[in-house]
PAKETOR-384824 format. One record per residue (C-alpha): residue in three letters; x, z, y. Coordinates in steps of 0.5 Angstrom, whole numbers, padded with zeros to 4 digits, always signed. Example, Ala and Ser with C-alpha at 12.3 -4.5 7.8 and 13.67 -1.06 7.14 Angstrom:
2
Ala+0025+0016-0009/Ser+0027+0014-0002/
END
This chain:
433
Unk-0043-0021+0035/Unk-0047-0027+0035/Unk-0045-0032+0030/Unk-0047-0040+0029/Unk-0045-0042+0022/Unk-0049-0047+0019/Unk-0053-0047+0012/Unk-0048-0050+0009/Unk-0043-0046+0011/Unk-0046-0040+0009/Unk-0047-0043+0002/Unk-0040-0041+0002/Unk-0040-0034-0002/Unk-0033-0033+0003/Unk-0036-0035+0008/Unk-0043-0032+0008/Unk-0040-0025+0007/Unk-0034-0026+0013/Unk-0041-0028+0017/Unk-0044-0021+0015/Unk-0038-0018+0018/Unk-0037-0021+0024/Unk-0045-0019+0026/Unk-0043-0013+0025/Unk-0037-0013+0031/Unk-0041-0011+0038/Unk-0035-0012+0042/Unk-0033-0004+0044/Unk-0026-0005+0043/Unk-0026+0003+0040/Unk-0021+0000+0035/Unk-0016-0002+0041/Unk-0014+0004+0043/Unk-0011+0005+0034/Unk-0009-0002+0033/Unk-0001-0001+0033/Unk+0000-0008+0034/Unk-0004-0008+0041/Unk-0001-0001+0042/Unk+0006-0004+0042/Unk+0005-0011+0044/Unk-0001-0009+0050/Unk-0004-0018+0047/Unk-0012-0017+0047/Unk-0010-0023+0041/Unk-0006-0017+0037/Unk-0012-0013+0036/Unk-0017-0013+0032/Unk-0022-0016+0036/Unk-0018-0020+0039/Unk-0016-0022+0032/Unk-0024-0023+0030/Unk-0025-0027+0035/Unk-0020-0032+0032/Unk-0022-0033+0026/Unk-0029-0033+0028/Unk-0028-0040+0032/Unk-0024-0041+0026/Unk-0029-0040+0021/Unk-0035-0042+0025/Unk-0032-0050+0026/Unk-0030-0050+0020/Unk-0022-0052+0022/Unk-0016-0051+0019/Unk-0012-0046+0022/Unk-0006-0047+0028/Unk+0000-0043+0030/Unk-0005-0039+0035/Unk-0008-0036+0029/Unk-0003-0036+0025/Unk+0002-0032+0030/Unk-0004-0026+0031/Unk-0006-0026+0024/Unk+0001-0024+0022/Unk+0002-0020+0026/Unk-0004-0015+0023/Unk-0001-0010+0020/Unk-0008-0008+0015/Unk-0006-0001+0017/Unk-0014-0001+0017/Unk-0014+0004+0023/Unk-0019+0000+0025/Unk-0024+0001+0020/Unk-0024+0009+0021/Unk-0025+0008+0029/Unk-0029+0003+0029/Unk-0037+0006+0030/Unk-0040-0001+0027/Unk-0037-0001+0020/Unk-0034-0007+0021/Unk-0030-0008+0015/Unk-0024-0012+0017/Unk-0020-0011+0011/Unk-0025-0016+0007/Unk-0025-0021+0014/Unk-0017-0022+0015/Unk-0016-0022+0008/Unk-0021-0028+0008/Unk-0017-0031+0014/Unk-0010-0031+0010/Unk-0014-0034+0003/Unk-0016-0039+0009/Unk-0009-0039+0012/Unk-0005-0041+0006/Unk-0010-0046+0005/Unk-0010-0050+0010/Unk-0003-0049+0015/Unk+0004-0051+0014/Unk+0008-0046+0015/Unk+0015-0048+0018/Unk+0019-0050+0011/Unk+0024-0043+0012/Unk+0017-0039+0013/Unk+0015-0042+0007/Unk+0021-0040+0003/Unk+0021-0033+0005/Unk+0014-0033+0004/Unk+0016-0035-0003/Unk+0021-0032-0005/Unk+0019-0025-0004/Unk+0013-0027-0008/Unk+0017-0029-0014/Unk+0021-0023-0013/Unk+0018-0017-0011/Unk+0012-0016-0016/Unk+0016-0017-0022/Unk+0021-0010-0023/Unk+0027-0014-0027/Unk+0027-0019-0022/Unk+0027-0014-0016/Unk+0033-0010-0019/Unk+0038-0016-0020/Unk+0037-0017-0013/Unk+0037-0010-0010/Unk+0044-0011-0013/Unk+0046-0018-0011/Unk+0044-0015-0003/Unk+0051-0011-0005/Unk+0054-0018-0004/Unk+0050-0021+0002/Unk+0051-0014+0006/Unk+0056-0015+0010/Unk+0053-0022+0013/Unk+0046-0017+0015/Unk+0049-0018+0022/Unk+0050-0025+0022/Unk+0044-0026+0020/Unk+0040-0022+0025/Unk+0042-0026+0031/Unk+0038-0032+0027/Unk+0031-0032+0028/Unk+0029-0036+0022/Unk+0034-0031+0018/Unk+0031-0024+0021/Unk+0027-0022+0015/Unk+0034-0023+0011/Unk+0038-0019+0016/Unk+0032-0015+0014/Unk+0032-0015+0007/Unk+0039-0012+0006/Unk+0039-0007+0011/Unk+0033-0004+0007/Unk+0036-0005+0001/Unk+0039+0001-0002/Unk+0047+0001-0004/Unk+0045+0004-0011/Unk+0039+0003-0015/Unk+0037+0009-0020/Unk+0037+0007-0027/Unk+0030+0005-0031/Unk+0026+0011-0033/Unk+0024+0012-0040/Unk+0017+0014-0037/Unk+0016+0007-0034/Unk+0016+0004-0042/Unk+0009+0003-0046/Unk+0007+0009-0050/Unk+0003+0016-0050/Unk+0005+0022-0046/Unk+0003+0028-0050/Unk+0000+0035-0046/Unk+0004+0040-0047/Unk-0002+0046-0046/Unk-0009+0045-0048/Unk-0012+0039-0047/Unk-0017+0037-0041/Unk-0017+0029-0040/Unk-0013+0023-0041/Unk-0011+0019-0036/Unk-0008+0012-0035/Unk-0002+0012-0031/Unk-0001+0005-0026/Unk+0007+0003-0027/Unk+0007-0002-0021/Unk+0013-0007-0020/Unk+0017-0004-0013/Unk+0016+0003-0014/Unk+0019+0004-0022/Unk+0025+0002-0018/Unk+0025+0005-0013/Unk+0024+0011-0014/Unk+0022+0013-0022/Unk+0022+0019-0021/Unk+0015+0018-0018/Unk+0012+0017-0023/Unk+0016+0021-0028/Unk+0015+0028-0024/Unk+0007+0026-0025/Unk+0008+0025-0032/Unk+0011+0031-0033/Unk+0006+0035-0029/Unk+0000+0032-0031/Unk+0002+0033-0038/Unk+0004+0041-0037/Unk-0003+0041-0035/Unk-0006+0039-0041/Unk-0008+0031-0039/Unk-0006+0026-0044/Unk-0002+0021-0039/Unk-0002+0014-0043/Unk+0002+0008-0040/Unk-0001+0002-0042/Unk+0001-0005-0045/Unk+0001-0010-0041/Unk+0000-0007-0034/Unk+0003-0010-0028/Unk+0003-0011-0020/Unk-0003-0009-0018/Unk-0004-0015-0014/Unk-0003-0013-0007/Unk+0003-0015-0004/Unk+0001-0023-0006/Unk-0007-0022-0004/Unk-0004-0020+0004/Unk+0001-0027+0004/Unk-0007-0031+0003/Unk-0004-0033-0005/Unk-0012-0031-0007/Unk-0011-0035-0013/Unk-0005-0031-0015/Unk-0008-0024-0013/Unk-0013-0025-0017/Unk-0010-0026-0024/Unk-0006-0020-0023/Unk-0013-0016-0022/Unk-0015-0019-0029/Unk-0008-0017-0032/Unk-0010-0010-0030/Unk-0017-0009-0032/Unk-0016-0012-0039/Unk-0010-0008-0040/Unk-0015-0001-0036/Unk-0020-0003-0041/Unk-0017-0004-0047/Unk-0014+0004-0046/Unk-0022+0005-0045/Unk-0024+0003-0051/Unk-0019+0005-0055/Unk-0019+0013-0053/Unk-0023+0014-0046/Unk-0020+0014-0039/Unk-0022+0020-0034/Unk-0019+0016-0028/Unk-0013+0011-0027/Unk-0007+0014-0023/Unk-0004+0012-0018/Unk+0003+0014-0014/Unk+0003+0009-0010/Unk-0002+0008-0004/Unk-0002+0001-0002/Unk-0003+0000-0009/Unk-0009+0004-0009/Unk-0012+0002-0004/Unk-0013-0005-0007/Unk-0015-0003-0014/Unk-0021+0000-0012/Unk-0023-0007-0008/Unk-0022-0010-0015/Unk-0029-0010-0016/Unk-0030-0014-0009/Unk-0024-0018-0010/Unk-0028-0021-0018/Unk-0035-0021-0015/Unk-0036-0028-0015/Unk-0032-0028-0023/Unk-0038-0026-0028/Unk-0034-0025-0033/Unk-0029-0019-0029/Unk-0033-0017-0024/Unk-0037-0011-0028/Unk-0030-0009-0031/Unk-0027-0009-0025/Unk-0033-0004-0021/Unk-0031+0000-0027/Unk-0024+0000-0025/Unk-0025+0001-0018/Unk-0029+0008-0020/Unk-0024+0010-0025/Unk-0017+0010-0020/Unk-0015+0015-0016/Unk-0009+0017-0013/Unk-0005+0022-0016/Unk-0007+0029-0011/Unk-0015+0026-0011/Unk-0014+0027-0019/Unk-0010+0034-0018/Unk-0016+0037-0013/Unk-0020+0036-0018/Unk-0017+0041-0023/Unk-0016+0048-0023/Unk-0008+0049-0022/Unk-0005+0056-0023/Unk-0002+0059-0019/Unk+0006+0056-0017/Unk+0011+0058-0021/Unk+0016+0058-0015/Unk+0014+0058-0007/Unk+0019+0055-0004/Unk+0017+0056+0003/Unk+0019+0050+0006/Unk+0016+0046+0013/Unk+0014+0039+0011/Unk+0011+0034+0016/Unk+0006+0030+0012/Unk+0006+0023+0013/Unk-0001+0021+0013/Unk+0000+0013+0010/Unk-0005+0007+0012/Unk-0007+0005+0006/Unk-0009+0013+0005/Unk-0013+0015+0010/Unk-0016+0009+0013/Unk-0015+0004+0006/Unk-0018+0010+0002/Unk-0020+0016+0007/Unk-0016+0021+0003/Unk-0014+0026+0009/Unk-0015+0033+0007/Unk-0013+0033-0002/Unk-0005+0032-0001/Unk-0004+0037+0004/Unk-0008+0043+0001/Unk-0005+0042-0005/Unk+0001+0042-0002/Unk-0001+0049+0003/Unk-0004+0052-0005/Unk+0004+0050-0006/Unk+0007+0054-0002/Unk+0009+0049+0004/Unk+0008+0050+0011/Unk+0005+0043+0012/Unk+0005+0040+0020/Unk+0002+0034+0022/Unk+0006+0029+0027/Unk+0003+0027+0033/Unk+0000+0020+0033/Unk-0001+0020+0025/Unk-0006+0015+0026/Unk-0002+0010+0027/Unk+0003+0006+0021/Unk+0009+0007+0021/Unk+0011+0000+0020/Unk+0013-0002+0013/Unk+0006-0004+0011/Unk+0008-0008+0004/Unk+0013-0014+0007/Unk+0011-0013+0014/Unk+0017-0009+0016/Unk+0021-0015+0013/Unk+0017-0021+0016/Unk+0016-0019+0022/Unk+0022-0013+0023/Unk+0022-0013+0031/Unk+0016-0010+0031/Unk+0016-0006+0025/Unk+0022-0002+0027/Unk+0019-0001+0034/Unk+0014+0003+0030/Unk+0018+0006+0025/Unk+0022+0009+0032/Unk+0017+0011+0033/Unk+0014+0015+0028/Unk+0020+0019+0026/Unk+0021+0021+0034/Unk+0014+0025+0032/Unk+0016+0027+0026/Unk+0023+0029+0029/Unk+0019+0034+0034/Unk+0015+0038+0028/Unk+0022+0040+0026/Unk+0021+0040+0019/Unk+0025+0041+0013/Unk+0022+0035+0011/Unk+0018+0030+0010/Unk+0012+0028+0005/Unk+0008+0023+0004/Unk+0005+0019-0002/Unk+0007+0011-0001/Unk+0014+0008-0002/Unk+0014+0004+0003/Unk+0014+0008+0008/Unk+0019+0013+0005/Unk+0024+0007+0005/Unk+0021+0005+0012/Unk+0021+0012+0015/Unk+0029+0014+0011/Unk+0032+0008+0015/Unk+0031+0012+0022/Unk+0033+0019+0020/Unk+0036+0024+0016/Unk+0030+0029+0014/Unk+0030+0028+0007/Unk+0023+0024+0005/Unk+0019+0025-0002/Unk+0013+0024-0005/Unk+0008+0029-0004/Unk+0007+0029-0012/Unk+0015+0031-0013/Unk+0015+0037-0010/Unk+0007+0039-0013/Unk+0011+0038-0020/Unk+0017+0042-0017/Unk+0013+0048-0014/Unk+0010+0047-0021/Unk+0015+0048-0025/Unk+0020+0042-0026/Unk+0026+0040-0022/Unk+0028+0040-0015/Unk+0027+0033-0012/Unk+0034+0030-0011/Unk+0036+0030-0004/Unk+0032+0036-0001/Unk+0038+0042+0000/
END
């Protein structure tokens, strides 16, 4: 794509790398045919050549962003699938988050976009906050219908409809310390806790634990780590996003100086995918940026650190039919494909793959909240596939999508890890009959 920045543009180091992108776009419109949105919405404007298309014009005159923009830009899920279509390389991922740093710097969004916008900010990434208000939704539930039929208060009507009526109790592993193999030792590990998903579902990153360290791997969850980021770097908060990357790398480096890490683990994809950008995101920073590249290379989600070690044979074979549920962050975010799946096949379980995998599922961090309609047309969607499987259940390696996912069916969904740990000796997951 030819583009017409000016010098003093390009001196902008943002700017100079969203230029390198947008040359790279040749206009093929391969990226079409995957883009959920344009899928489900059929508006050139709602794919990602549409959406370069905007953020071009708008880059390239140096204006603020309108509602057009604003509108589109929103409306992207950062599923990614783009990315793995698109024979040019282009990464979009960098361009749009470009465009929501430069979004929230420069446009007004109406004053109740704003205070959602905010409240989930202030919310969601801070684990006490967000279990006080899953139990406050107990209250507010009964209005969820009121609140559906006013625009502006869709994403409340959302909210209390995802919410779950009961929140499990804070887990044990979830507290700083050291967790202790059990056999013979072979690596030592540093744990990400994150911010929704401890409360959510502990027993994600419990079940890790418990079969990392029967498997000889010293599990360290460490002072002072919190929410990656993510979820503020997708709503443009750049600033915000950044100090919560800073946060982690001095927590992740204090663990390296102090005894080694053979990698940092993640449960939670979305989380992942935006801690191997970290040394992207703290380029610019000359203090962080070679701390951050070498946490970038260290993370790894929880089944790419398991295909790397001899596992024993199962010490159960529960014979189960799982749909694997293949989350964006994963496959197109970080092109794990092939690891969970074979793990859970050396398991035991007879693994099946819905039609349409390719495409998100609709939960996509806030998305299925700020933008519901959408959200639930693809969530619809993606259970009717994983319905025609027929499975006994449903594995995947995201929150978001297991609670997206569970609000259109009745076919219990785990994390891939909780039936590894299962197949290897702990518990049966709750729910699974």
């Amino acid at each position: 794509m030819q583009t017409s920045f000016t010098l003093a543009q390009l001196a902008d180091p943002h700017v100079a790398d969203a230029e390198k992108i947008l040359r790279a776009c040749v206009h093929c419109g391969f990226c079409t045919a995957t883009c959920p949105t344009y899928v489900t919405l059929g508006n050139e404007l709602d794919s990602p050549r549409g959406r370069i298309y905007l953020i071009k014009d708008m880059l390239e005159n140096g204006r603020p962003a309108d509602e057009e923009i604003v509108t589109h830009i929103d409306r992207c899920l950062s599923c990614l699938a783009c990315m793995t279509t698109c024979p040019s390389g282009v990464h979009y991922m960098h361009l749009v988050d470009h465009a929501r740093a430069h979004i929230e710097k420069t446009y007004k969004r109406p004053a109740m976009n704003r205070f959602t916008r905010a409240l989930l900010a202030a919310v969601l990434p801070y684990p006490a906050r967000f279990r006080l208000a899953l139990r406050a939704a107990a209250l507010g539930r009964p209005f969820a219908g009121l609140f559906e039929g006013v625009g502006v208060l869709k994403p409340f009507a959302a909210m209390l409809r995802i919410a779950p009526r009961a929140v499990p109790p804070a887990s044990p592993f979830a507290r700083p310390g050291a967790h202790r193999p059990t056999a013979a030792r072979r690596g030592r590990v540093a744990i990400l806790t994150g911010c929704a998903q401890p409360v959510l579902k502990p027993s994600i990153n419990a079940a890790t634990i418990r079969l990392l360290t029967r498997l000889g791997v010293e599990v360290v969850v460490p002072q002072g780590e919190g929410c990656c980021g993510a979820l503020v770097h997708h709503m443009g908060r750049e600033e915000a996003a950044l100090a919560d990357a800073r946060r982690n790398v001095d927590a992740w480096t204090r663990e390296i100086e102090a005894g080694g890490l053979d990698a940092i683990i993640i449960t939670a994809s979305g989380c992942g995918t935006t801690i191997k950008d970290y040394g992207y995101m703290l380029r610019l920073d000359v203090a962080y940026r070679d701390k951050a590249a070498r946490i970038s290379a260290l993370a790894k989600d929880v089944t790419e650190y398991l295909s790397t070690l001899d596992l024993p044979e199962p010490a159960v074979k529960p014979g189960l039919r799982v749909a694997y549920h293949s989350a964006c962050s994963m496959q197109h975010g970080q092109k794990i494909t092939r690891q969970p799946k074979e793990l859970l096949k050396r398991a035991g379980f007879t693994v099946v793959d819905p039609a349409e995998g390719h495409l998100c599922c609709g939960s996509a961090g806030t998305y299925n909240i700020m933008q519901p309609d959408i959200a639930t047309t693809l969530r619809d969607r993606k259970v009717k596939n994983i319905a025609a499987t027929r499975p006994d259940l449903i594995a995947t390696g995201n929150i978001g999508c297991m609670t997206q996912i569970a609000q259109g069916t009745q076919i219990p969904i785990v994390h891939t890890v909780e039936l590894l740990e299962w197949a290897h000796g702990g518990d049966k997951p709750a729910g699974i009959g």
